[in-house]
C-alpha positions, 0 to 999 in steps of 0.5 A, a space after each residue: 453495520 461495519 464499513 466492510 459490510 457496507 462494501 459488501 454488495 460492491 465486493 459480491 459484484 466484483 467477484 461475479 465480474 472476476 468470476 466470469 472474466 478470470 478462467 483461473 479465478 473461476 476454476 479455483 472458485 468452482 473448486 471451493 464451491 463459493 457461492 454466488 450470494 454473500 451474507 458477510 464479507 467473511 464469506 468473501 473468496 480470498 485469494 493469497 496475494 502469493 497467487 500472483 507471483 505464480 499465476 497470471 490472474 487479469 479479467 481483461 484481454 491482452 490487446 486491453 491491457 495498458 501497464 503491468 506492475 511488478 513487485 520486487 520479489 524480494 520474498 522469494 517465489 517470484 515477482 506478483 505482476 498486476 494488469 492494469 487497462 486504462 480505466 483501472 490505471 485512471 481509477 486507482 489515480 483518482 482514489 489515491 488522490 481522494 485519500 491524500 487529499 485529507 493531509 495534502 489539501 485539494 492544491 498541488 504542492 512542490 514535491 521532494 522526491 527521496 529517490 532518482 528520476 531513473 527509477 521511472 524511465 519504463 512506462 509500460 512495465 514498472 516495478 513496486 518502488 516505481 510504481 509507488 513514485 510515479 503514482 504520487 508524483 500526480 500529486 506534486 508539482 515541480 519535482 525535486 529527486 533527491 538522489 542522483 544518478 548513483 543513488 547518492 543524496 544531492 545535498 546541492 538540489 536539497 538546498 536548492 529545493 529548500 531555498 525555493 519552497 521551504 517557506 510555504 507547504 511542501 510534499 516529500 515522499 519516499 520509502 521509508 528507510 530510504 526517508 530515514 538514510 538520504 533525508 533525516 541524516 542528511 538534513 540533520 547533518 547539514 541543519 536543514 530545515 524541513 518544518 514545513 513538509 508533508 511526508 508521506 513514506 511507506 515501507 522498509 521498516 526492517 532495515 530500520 529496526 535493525 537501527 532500533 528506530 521504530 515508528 514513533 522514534 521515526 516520527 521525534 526524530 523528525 520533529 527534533 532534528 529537521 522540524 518535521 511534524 507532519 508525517 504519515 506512514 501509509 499501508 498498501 501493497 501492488 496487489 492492491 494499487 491505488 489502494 492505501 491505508 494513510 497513518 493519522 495526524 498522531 501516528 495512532 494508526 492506520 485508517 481505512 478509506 471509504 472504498 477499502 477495509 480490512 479484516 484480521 484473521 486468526 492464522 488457525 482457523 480463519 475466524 475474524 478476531 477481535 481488537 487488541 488480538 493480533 492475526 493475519 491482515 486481510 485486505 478488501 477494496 472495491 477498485 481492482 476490476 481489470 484483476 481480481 485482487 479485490 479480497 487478498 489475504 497478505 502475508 502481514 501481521 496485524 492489529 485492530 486498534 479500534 473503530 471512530 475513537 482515534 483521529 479520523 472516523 473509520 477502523 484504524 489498525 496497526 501493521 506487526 510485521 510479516 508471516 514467519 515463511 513456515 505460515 506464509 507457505 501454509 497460507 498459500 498451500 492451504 488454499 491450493 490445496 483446498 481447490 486441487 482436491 475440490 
């Protein structure tokens, strides 16, 4: 039985939740005529995660609803806003840190953030990068950011940070090309030792391809100018908050945790396909119960690499890159398009 299987009965039960709390998500259900019973995950309703930036899709009322995350709509067709109540805000908290809590280890370490402390000032109302910051600032303490006001480097507050907690165990986090251009250059510039860091970073690879810097020079680069060996790329999207899916220890993957899979699909005919055949990433996570986000098709290529053979236990996976626009409407489009004629 695979792992996704094994979330099956959870995923049915969530779905059935959805179903009665989510009279959007059930129209579109009742259209595609979904069954109430599921022998396979791969029989699971998917939802595109575009739904989201032009529908409004929560299974709780309004006067429940405790924070609203917004994506940053940099794709077109609008923001995707997630409503979270106060249990799934505390839920999606807590499953982080259980994820993290494989490289982090149970303590809180001192924490650099590559960013600025503005990014965070609303606090019902946030958007990806914000929400991405203040959900990993839980898990530091001592918060160092390492951008000002302007959204310029601090090489001051570096050091300084440096000089304090450089000794001993430390956590950085940041966006990737944002790691890359305020961090990497700046430590390199000014010899900075990092050896002693924890990086966790995700996102904004296709600026970095423009400076043919991939995963895995990312990774010497680090380990050759800065020192910095423990690095883990993570995988996750505001449809899925709390979710993420952690690089291993080598970089050799993505991996899934015990309360989330994925699935790759042939963008033809929707059919899982098998390891080393690339598709369209479906992802599946028991924790989204105040919207039903728990079974979205992305917009993201992706490969299986293989399932217990790499660092960690469990199905590990690679991300290619995004849908060509022409295949990411068709995604959208082809859904709608099945539920309006139903």
């Amino acid at each position: 039985m695979s792992a996704a299987d094994g979330l099956l009965p959870e995923l049915a039960a969530l779905t059935e939740h959805h179903r009665e709390r989510c009279q959007p998500y059930a129209r579109i259900l009742d259209a595609l005529g979904v069954p109430r019973e599921f022998s396979d995950v791969e029989e699971l309703p998917w939802l595109p995660v575009r739904m989201f930036k032009t529908h409004e899709l929560r299974s709780v009322p309004d006067d429940e609803v405790f924070k609203v995350l917004t994506s940053s709509g940099t794709t077109g067709g609008g923001a995707s806003r997630i409503y979270l109540d106060k249990d799934a805000a505390a839920a999606q908290t807590r499953h982080l840190g259980a994820t993290l809590r494989a490289v982090l280890g149970p303590k809180r370490l001192p924490m650099l953030m590559v960013d600025t402390v503005g990014i965070i000032k609303n606090r019902r109302e946030f958007s990806a990068r914000g929400a991405g910051v203040l959900g990993m600032a839980t898990f530091g303490r001592d918060h160092t950011y390492l951008l000002d006001e302007h959204d310029e480097p601090d090489v001051g507050a570096l050091r300084n940070f440096l000089a304090r907690h450089g000794g001993a165990p430390f956590l950085i986090f940041g966006f990737t090309f944002m790691v890359w251009q305020y961090l990497y250059e700046v430590a390199r510039e000014h010899s900075l030792d990092l050896s002693n860091g924890i990086l966790i970073h995700s996102g904004g690879w296709k600026k970095l391809a423009d400076r043919a810097v991939d995963n895995e020079e990312f990774r010497r680069r680090f380990r050759a100018d800065t020192g910095l060996a423990r690095v883990h790329n993570y995988y996750g999207m505001i449809e899925q908050i709390g979710t993420v899916f952690l690089e291993g220890p080598s970089g050799d993957g993505l991996y899934c945790p015990d309360f989330a899979d994925v699935v790759i699909r042939d963008p033809e005919t929707w059919a899982r396909q098998p390891i080393g055949v690339p598709g369209v990433i479906q992802v599946m996570s028991t924790l989204p119960r105040s919207y039903p986000g728990h079974v979205l098709l992305t917009e993201d290529l992706g490969v299986l690499h293989g399932v217990d053979d790499g660092d960690w236990p469990g199905k590990r996976f690679s991300v290619l890159g995004r849908l060509p626009r022409a295949e990411v409407r068709g995604c959208s489009d082809t859904f709608a398009a099945r539920g309006a004629a139903a």
